[in-house]
VEXDREN-2710 file (C-alpha; in Angstrom, 1 decimal):
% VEXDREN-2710
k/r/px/py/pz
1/UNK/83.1/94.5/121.8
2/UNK/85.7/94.2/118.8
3/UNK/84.3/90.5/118.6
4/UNK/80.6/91.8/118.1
5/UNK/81.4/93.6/115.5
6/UNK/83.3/91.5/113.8
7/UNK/80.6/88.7/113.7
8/UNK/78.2/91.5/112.6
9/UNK/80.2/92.4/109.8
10/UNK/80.9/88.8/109.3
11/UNK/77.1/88.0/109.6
12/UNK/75.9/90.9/106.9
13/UNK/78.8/89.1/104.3
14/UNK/77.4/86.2/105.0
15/UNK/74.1/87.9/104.4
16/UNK/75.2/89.8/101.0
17/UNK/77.0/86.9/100.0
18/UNK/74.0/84.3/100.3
19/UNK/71.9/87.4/98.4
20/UNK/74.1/87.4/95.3
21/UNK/74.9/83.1/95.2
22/UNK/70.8/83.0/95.6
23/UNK/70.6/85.4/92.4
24/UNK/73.2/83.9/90.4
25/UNK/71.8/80.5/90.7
26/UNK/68.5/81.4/90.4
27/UNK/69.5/83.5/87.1
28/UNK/70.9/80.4/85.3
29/UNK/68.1/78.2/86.3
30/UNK/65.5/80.3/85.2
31/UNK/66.1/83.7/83.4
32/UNK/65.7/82.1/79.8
33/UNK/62.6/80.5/80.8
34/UNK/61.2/84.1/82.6
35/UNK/62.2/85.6/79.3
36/UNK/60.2/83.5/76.8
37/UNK/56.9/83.4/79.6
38/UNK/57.1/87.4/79.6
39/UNK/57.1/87.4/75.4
40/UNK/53.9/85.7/75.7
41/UNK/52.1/86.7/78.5
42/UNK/53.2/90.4/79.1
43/UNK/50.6/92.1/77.5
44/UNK/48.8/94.3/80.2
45/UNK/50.2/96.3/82.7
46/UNK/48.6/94.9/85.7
47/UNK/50.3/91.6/84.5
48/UNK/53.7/93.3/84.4
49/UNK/53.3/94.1/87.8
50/UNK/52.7/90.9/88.8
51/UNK/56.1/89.3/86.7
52/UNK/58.2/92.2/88.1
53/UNK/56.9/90.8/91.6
54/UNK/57.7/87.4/90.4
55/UNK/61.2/87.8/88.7
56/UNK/62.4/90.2/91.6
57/UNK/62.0/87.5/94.3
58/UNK/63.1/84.7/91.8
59/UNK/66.9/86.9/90.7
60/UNK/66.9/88.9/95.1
61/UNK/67.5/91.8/93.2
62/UNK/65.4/94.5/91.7
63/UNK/68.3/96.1/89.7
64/UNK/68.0/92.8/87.4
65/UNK/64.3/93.4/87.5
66/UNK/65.2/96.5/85.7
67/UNK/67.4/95.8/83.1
68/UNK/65.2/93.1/81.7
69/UNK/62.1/95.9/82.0
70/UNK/64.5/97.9/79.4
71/UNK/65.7/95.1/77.6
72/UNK/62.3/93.7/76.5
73/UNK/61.3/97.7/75.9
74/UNK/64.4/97.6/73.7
75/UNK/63.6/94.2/72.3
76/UNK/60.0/95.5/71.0
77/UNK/58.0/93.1/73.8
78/UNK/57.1/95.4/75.8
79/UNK/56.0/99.5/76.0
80/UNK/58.0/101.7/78.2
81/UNK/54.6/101.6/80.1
82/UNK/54.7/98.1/80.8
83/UNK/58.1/98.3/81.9
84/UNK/56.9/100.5/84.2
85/UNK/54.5/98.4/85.2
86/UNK/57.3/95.5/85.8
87/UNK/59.5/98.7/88.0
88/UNK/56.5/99.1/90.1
89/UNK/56.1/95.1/90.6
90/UNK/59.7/94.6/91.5
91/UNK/59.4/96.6/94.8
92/UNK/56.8/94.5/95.6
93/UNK/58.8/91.3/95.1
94/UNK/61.6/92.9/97.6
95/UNK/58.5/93.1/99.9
96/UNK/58.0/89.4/99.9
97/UNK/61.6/88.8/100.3
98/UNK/61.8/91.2/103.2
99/UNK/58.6/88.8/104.5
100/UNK/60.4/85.8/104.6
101/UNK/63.4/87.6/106.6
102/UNK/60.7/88.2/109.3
103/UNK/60.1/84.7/109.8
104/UNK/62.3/82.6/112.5
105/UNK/63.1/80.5/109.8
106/UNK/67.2/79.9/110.3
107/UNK/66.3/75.6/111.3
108/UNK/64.7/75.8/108.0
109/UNK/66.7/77.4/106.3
110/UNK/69.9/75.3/107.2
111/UNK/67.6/72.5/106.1
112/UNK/67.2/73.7/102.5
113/UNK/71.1/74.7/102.5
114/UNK/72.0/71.0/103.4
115/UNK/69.3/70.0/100.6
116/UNK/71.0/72.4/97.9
117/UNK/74.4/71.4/99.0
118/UNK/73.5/67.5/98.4
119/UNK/71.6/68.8/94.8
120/UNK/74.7/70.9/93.7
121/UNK/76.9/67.4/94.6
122/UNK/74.5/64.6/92.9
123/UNK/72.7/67.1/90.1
124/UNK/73.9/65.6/86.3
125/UNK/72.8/68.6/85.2
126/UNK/74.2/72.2/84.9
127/UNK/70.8/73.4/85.6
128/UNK/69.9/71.7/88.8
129/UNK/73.6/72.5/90.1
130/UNK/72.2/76.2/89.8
131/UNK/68.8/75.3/91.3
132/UNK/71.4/73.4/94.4
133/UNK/73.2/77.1/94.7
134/UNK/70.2/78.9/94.7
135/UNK/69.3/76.6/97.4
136/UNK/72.7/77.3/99.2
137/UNK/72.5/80.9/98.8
138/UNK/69.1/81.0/100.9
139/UNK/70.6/79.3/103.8
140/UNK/73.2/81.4/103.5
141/UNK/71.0/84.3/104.2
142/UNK/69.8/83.5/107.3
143/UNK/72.6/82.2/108.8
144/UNK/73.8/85.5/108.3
145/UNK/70.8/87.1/110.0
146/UNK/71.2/85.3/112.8
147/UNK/75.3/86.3/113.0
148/UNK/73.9/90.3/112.9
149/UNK/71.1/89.5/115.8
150/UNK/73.6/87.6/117.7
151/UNK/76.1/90.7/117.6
152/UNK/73.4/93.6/117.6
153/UNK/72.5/93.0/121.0
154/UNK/75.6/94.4/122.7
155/UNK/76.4/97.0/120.5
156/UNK/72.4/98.9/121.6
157/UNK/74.6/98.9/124.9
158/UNK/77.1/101.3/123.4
159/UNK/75.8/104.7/124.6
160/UNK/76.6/106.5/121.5
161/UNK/75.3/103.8/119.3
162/UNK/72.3/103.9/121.5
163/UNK/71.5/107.9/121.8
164/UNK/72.3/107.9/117.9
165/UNK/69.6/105.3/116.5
166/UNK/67.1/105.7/120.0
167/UNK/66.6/109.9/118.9
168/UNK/66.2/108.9/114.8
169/UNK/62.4/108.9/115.5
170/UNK/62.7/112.6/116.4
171/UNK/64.2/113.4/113.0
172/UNK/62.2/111.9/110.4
173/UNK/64.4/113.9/107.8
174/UNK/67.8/112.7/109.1
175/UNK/66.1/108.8/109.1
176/UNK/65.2/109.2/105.3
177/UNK/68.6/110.5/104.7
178/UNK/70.2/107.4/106.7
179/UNK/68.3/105.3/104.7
180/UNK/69.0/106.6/101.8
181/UNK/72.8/106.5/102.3
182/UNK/73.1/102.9/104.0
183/UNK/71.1/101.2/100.9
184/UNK/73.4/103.2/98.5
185/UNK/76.3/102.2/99.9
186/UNK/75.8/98.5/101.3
187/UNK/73.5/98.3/97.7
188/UNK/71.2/95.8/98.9
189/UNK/67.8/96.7/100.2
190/UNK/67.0/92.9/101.7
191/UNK/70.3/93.9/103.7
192/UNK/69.7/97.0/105.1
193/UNK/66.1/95.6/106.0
194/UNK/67.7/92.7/107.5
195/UNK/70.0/95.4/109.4
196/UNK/66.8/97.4/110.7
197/UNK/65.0/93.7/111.9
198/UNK/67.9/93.0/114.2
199/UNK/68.4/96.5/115.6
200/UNK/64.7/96.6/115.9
201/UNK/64.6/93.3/117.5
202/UNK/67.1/94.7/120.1
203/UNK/64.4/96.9/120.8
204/UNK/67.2/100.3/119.5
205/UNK/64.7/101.0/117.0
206/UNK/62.0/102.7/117.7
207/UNK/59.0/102.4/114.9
208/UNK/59.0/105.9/114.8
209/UNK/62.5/106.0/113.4
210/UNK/61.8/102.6/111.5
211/UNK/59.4/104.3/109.0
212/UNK/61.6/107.2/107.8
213/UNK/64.2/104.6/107.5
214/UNK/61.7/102.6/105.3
215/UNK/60.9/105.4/102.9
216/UNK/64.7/106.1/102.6
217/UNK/65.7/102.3/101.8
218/UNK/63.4/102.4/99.2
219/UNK/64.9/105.5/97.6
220/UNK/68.3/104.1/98.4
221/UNK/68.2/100.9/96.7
222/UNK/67.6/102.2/93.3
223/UNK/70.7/105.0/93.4
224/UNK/72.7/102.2/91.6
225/UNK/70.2/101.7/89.2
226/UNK/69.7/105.1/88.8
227/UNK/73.8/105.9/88.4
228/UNK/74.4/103.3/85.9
229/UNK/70.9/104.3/84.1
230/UNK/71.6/107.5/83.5
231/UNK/75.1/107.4/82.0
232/UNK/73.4/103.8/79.4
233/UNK/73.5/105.0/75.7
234/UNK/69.9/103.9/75.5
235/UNK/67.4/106.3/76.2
236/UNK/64.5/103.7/77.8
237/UNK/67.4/102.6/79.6
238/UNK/67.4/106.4/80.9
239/UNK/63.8/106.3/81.2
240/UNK/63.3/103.3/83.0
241/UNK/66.0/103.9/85.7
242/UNK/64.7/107.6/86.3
243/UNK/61.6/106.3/86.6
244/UNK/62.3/103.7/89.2
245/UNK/63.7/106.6/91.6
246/UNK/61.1/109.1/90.9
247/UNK/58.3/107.0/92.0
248/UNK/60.5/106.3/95.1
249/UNK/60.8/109.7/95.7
250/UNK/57.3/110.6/95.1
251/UNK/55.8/108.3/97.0
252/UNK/57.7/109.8/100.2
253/UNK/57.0/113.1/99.2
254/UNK/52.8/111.9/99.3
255/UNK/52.5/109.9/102.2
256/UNK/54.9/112.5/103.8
257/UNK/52.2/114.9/105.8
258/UNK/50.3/111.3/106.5
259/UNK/53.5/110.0/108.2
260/UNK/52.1/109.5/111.9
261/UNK/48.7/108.1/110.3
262/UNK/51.3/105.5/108.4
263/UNK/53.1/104.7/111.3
264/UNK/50.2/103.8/113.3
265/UNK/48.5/101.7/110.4
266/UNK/52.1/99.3/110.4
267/UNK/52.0/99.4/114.1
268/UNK/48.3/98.2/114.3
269/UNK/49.3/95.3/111.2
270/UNK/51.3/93.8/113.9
271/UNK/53.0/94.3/117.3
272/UNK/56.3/92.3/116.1
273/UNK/58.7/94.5/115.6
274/UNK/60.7/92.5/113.2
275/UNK/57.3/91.8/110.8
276/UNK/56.8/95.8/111.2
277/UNK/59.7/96.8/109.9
278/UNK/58.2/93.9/106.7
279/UNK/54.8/95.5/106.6
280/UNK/55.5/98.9/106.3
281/UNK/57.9/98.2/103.3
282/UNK/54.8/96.0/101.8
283/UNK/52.7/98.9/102.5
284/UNK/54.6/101.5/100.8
285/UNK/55.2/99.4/98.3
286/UNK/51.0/98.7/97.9
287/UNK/50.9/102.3/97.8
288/UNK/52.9/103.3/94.8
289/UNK/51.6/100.5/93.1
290/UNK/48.0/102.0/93.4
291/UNK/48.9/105.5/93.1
292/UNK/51.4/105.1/89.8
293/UNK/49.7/102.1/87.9
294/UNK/46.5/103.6/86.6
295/UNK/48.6/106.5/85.1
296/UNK/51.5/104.8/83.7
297/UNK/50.8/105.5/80.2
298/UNK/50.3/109.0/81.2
299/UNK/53.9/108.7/82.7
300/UNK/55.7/106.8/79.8
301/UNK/54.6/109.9/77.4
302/UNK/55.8/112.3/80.0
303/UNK/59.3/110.6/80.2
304/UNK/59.7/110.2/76.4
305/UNK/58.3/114.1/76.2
306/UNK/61.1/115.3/79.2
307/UNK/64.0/113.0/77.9
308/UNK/63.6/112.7/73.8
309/UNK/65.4/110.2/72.1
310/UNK/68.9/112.1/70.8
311/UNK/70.3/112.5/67.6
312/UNK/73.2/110.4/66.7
313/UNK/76.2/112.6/65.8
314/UNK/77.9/110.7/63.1
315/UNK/81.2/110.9/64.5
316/UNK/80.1/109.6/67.8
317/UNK/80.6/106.0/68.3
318/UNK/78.6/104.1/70.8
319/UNK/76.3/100.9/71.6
320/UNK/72.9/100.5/69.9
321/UNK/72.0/97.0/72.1
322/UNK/74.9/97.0/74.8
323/UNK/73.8/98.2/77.6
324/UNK/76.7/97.8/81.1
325/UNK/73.9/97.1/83.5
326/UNK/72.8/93.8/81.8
327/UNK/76.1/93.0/83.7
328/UNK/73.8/91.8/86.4
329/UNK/71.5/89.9/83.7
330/UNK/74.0/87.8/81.9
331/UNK/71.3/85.8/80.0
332/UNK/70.3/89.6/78.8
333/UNK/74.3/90.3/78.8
334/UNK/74.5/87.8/76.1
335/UNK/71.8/88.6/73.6
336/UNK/73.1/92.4/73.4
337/UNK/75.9/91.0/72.4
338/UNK/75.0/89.1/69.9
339/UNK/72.8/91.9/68.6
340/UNK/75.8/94.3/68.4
341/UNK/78.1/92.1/66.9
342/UNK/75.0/91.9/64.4
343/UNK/75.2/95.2/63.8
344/UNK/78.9/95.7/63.5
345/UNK/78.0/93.1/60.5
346/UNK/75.5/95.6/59.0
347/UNK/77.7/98.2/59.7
348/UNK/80.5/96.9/58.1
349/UNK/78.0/95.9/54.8
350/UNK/76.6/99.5/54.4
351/UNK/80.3/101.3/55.1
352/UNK/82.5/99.5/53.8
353/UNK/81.6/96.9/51.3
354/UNK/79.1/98.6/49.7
355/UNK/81.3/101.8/49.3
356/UNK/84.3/100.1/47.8
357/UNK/83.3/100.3/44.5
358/UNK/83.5/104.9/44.7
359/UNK/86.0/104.6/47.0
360/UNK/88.6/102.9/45.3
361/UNK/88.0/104.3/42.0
362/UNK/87.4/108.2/42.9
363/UNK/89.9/110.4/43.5
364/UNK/87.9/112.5/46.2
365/UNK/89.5/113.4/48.8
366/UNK/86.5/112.7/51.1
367/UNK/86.2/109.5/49.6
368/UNK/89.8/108.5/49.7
369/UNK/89.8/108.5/53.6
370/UNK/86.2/106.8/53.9
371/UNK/87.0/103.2/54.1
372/UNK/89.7/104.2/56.5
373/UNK/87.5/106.0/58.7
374/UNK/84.9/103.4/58.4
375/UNK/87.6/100.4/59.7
376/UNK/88.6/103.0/62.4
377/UNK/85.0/102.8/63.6
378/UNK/85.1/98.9/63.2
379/UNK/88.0/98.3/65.3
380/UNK/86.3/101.0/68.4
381/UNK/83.3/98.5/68.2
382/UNK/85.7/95.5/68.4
383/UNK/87.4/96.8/71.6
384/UNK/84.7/97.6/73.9
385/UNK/82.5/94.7/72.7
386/UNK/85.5/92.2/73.9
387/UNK/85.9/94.9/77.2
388/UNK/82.2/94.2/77.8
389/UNK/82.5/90.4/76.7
390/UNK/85.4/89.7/79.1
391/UNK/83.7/91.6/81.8
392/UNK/80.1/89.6/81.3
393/UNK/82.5/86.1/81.5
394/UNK/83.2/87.3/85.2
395/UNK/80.1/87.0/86.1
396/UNK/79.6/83.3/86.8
397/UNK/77.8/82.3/82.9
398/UNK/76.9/78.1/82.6
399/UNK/78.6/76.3/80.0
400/UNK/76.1/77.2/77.6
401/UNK/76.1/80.5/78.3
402/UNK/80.1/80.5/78.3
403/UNK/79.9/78.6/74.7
404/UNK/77.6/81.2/73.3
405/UNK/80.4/84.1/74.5
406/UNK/83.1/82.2/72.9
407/UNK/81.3/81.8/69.5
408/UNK/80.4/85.1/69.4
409/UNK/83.5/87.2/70.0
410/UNK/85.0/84.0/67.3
411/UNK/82.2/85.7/65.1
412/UNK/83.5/89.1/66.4
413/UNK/87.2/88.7/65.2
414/UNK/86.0/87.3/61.9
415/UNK/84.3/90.6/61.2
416/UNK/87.2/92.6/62.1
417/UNK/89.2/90.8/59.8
418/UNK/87.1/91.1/56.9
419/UNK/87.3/95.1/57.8
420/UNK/90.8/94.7/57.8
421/UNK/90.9/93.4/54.0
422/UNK/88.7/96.1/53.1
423/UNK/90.9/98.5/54.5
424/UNK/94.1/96.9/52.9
425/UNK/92.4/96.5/49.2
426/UNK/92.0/100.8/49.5
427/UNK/95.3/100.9/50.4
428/UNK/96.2/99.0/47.1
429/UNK/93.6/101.1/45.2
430/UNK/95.7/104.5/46.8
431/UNK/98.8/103.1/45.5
432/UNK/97.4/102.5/42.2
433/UNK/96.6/106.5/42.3
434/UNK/92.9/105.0/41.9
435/UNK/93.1/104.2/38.3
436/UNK/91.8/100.8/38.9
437/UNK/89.7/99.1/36.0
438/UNK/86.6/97.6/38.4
439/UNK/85.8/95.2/35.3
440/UNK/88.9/93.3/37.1
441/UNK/87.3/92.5/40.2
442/UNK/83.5/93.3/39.6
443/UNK/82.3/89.9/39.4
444/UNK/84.2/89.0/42.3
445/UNK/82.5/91.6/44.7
446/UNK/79.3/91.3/43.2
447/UNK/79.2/87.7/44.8
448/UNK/81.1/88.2/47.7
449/UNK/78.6/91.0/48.4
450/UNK/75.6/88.8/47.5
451/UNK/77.5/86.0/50.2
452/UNK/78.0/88.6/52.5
453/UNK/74.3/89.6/52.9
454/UNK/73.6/85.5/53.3
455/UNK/76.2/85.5/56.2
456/UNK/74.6/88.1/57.7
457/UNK/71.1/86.5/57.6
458/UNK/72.3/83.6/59.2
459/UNK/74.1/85.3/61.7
460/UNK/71.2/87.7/62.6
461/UNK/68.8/84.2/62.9
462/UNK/71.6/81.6/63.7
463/UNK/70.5/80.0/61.2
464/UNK/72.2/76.5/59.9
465/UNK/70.6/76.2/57.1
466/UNK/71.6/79.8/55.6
467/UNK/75.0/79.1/57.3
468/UNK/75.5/75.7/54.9
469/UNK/74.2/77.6/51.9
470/UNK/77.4/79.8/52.5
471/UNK/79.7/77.1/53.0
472/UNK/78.5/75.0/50.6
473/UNK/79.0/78.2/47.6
474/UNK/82.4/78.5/49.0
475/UNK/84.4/76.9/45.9
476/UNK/82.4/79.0/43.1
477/UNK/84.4/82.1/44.8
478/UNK/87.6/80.1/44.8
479/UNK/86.8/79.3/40.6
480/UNK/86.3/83.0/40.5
481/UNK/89.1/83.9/41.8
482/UNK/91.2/81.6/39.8
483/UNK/89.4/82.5/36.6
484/UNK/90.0/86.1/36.9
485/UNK/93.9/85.5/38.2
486/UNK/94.7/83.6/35.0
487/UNK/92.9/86.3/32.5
488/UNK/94.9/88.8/34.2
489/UNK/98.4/86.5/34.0
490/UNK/97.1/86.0/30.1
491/UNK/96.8/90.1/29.7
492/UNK/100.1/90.5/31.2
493/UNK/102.3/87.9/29.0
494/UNK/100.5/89.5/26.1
495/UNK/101.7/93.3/26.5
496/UNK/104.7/91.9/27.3
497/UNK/105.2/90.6/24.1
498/UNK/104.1/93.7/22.4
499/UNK/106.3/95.9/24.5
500/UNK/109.4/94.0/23.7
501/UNK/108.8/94.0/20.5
502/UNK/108.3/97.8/20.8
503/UNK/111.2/97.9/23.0
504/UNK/108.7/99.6/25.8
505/UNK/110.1/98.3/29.0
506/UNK/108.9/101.0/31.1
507/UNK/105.3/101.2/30.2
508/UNK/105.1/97.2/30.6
509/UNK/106.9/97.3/34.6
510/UNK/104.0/99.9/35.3
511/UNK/101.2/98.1/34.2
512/UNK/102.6/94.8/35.3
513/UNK/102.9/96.4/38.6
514/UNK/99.1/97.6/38.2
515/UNK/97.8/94.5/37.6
516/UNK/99.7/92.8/40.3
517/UNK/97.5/94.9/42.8
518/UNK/94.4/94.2/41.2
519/UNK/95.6/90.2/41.6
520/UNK/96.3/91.0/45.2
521/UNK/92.6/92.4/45.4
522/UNK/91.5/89.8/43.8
523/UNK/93.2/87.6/46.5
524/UNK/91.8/89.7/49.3
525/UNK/88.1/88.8/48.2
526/UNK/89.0/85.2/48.3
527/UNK/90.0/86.2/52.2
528/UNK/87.0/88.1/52.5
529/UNK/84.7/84.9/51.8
530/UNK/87.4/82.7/53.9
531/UNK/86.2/84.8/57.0
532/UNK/82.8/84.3/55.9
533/UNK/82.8/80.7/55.9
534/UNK/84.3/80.6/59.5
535/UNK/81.6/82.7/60.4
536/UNK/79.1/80.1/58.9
537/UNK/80.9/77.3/60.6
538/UNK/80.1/78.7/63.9
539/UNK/76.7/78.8/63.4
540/UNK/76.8/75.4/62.5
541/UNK/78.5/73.7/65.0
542/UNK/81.6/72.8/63.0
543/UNK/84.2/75.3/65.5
END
């Protein structure tokens, strides 16, 4: 008996494991492609039903299904009611996976894993070796199947196992409940269904129980969704994930006093047990999608009405793009990235550079502890973007996608340097008791500003052309700098041959020393446009 349920449990990792390999590869092969269709052709609901049907059984996995429905709500490409619209597809695409599980397919199946093995060995292309895993992954899934019938069989003999799942028909409550927890906790609703086919196929299942079971899968696959939804610091994300459960849960609660009506609509579908366990997921599924989608607008406005979009404390630091469940997208993973190191950029343009001038020339209080404040904030951003960085490089990226990561957190550390100057060029303004003379250095920030704001551009549209305008200008800032270095040296010798003459030693050491910090400010620009130029040469291809 040990044995059995050892190749059961070695049959559903085989199963889970096949699930995720067939995502993955899937993911790489196609997610950029899915992206750019959806930006064209999303424009109705009734389509985004149809490409959250399509992207679900293309990634095995609703939850990415979801966090491209926010992403693209984020993004501006879609409404929150289209993204409903996508929600509402996705369980619908699980449908037609939890079809093809109710095929005797494993002959087949073995024959495409042999195919994607040979593809993954002889592809010359990154892409096709993902197409070979997806390939791999779906053999995998049934071989796995056939591990869980093989070993379900004796264990229906165990007499508690038996009087347990033979007397869940008679408690329709408990069966939702089961359901519920099983798909929360293995989170995979193909697995769970693949669980139900084989103890159904053992004939331990009645469709009385299988139903209730149904209804509570359903629920249950989006409780991961919903954990990792509620908890995002985007409010569509919020939305989105709330709204994936609650038509779940609505749904049961409406067909709920129809439940023996249901059961005997599945059972007269078919009289396989395996395919009615498929059909009354497809069903249910049908069901919400005809029940919800006509009032989805209606919905959307209720959400955004129930959960309004907060107001940002200002001393409350979080993501404006980042998102952790893109973790499962890494495609989406990616662009957030990019977008929040973006708007570090801006962040660091608005704060910082643009407040030097005040804050190193008043002697507020308020303003004396800005800039330092401000690089605090920089170097919070810095942290958890690399956290989320190294955790999205976990997650199997192609050597495009592991290029991109690298360039950006390059881009990353260039920005936290340049916050870094800033923050030392106040110090040196604190230390002058802020009597600095900004004629010294005015011309110098005006351009490095002016650069800064190009930089920026090119960053925000990776553009080369912007990006070898900024290079290219590089030297007029390293003129600059010499230029105002030597009027300062010239100022200096100057006074000091007035003050010696005057005998007035102590007034020229102070205002040599003065000067020496505006040099040093001076020098700190220069760095500032340094950084900048490595920034440029990522986007061109030079690093």
């Amino acid at each position: 008996m040990i044995m059995n349920v050892l190749i059961f449990l070695g049959g559903l990792g085989l199963f889970l494991y096949g699930v995720r390999v067939t995502s993955t590869g899937l993911q790489n092969f196609a997610a950029q492609k899915l992206r750019s269709v959806l930006q064209s052709i999303t424009k109705r609901t009734i389509v985004a039903v149809f490409f959250g049907m399509l992207m679900t059984v293309a990634f095995q996995s609703s939850a990415a299904t979801t966090v491209l429905a926010v992403e693209f709500v984020n993004t501006g490409m879609l409404s929150l009611a289209q993204a409903l619209g996508i929600v509402l597809g996705s369980a619908l695409g699980t449908s037609i996976t939890i079809q093809l599980l109710a095929f005797q397919m494993l002959p087949i199946a073995l024959g495409i894993l042999f195919v994607g093995y040979m593809m993954f060995l002889a592809a010359k292309t990154q892409r096709l070796k993902h197409l070979g895993n997806g390939f791999i992954g779906f053999g995998l899934i049934f071989v796995g199947m056939s591990c869980m019938a093989t070993a379900s069989e004796p264990l229906s003999k165990i007499p508690e196992v038996y009087y347990f799942l033979g007397n869940l028909g008679k408690y329709p409550v408990l069966s939702v409940l089961v359901g519920i927890l099983m798909t929360a906790v293995i989170q995979s609703s193909p697995a769970m269904f693949a669980i139900m086919m084989t103890l159904a196929a053992s004939q331990v299942l009645t469709l009385e129980a299988i139903i209730p079971l149904v209804l509570g899968a359903h629920t249950g696959g989006t409780v991961t969704t919903l954990f990792s939804g509620i908890t995002a610091p985007k409010m569509d994300a919020r939305r989105t994930a709330i709204a994936n459960t609650g038509t779940k849960v609505l749904g049961t609660i409406l067909i709920w006093p129809f439940l023996s009506q249901f059961t005997h609509l599945v059972a007269w579908t078919t009289s396989d047990v395996q395919r009615q366990v498929a059909n009354a997921h497809l069903l249910f599924s049908l069901l919400m999608v005809v029940v919800f989608l006509p009032f989805n607008s209606l919905f959307a406005k209720m959400l955004v009405k129930i959960f309004p979009d907060r107001i940002k404390r200002e001393d409350v630091l979080v993501f404006q793009y980042i998102d952790t469940a893109s973790l499962k997208v890494p495609a989406v993973g990616l662009k957030q990235v990019r977008q929040e190191t973006v708007a570090l950029g801006k962040f660091i343009l608005k704060e910082m550079v643009e407040s030097l001038p005040l804050a190193t020339t008043s002697a507020k209080q308020a303003e004396l502890f800005h800039l330092e404040r401000k690089e605090e904030s920089v170097d919070w951003y810095y942290k958890h973007i690399t956290e989320f960085t190294v955790e999205l490089n976990k997650q199997g990226l192609t050597e495009e996608q592991l290029e991109e990561s690298i360039h950006t957190q390059f881009v990353l550390k260039e920005l936290e340097c340049i916050a870094d100057n800033i923050e030392q060029m106040n110090e040196l303004a604190q230390k002058l008791e802020h009597r600095l003379d900004w004629n010294n250095v005015k011309d110098i920030y005006e351009k490095v500003r002016e650069r800064f704001e190009l930089m920026l551009q090119s960053l925000e549209r990776w553009d080369e052309e912007l990006a070898g305008r900024v290079i290219r200008e590089h030297p007029e800032i390293v003129r600059l700098k010499q230029s105002l270095q030597f009027n300062i040296y010239a100022m200096v010798f100057s006074r000091k041959e007035e003050e010696e003459n005057a005998n007035g030693y102590n007034e020229y050491n102070e205002e040599q020393d003065r000067h020496s910090r505006v040099i040093d400010m001076i020098v700190l620009f220069h760095s500032i446009d340094e950084h900048m130029v490595n920034i440029a040469q990522v986007i061109m291809g030079i690093v």
